[in-house]
N, C-alpha and C positions, 0 to 999 in steps of 0.2 A: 395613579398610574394606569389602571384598567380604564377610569373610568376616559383620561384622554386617549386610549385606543377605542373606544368603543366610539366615540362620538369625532373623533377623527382621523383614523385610521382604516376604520372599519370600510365606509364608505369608496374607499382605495380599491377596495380586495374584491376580484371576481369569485362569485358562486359563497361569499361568505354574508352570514345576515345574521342580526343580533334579534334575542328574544328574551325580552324582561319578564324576569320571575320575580317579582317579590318576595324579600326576605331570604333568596337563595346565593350562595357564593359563587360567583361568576366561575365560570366555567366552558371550556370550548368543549363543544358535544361535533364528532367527526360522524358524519350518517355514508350510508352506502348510497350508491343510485338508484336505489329502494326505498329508498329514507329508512333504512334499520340501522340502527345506535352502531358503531362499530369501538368508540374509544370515545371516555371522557377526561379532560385535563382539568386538573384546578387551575385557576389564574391568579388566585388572590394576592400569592407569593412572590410574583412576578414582577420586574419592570414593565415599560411601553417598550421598552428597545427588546428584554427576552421576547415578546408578545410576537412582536412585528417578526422576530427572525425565527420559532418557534412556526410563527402561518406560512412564512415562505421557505423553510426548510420541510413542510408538510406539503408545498407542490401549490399553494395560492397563488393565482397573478395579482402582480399589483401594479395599478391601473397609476398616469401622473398625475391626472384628474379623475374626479367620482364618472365625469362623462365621456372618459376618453374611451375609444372604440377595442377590444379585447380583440387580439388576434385569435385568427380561426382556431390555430393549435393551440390554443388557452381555454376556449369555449367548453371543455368540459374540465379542466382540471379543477381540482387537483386528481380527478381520477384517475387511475390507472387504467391502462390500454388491461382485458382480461387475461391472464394467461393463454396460452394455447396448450390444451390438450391431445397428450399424443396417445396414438391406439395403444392399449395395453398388449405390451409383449408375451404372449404363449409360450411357455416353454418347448424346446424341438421333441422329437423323439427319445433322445438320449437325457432330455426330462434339464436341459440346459437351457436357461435365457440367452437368445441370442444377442448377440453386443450391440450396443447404440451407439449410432455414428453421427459425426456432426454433417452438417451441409454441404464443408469441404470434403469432407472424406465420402462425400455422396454424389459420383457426376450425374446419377440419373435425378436429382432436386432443381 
């Protein structure tokens, strides 16, 4: 089952690539845009069908062909857009965090 994902599946799948380790149990290693390790999954356990919806419930495109063209908004996934950090709220005077409002409830955004 892994091994018909890996030699026909795989080549489907934008930003995913296989790497043979000898004598190791398959496994999908998820990296950051850093390449630092973020989660490893065993596979061995698995169907080709868990595999396949397991990569595209994790945010993979998958391509109809190995050479069909990956729309722009795919070209990094499955990464995530970064959060947006908001300035850390002060407490007032009165030693109170003042309230956080959404967008709507913000005409000056």
């Amino acid at each position: 089952q892994v091994k018909a994902f890996v030699t026909q599946d795989i080549p489907l799948y934008h930003n995913l690539e296989m790497k043979h380790l000898p004598g190791a149990d398959p496994e999908l290693v998820l990296l950051s845009l850093r390449y630092e390790e973020l989660e490893r999954i065993p596979l061995s356990d698995m169907t080709r069908e868990e595999i396949n919806q397991l990569v595209q419930d994790l945010g993979f495109y998958r391509k109809e062909t190995p050479e069909a063209p990956v729309p722009e908004e795919f070209q990094f996934a499955p990464a995530k857009p970064l959060p947006i950090l908001l300035p850390r709220q002060e407490p007032t005077t009165d030693g109170k965090i003042p309230p956080k409002w959404d967008n709507e409830e913000r005409p000056d955004l």
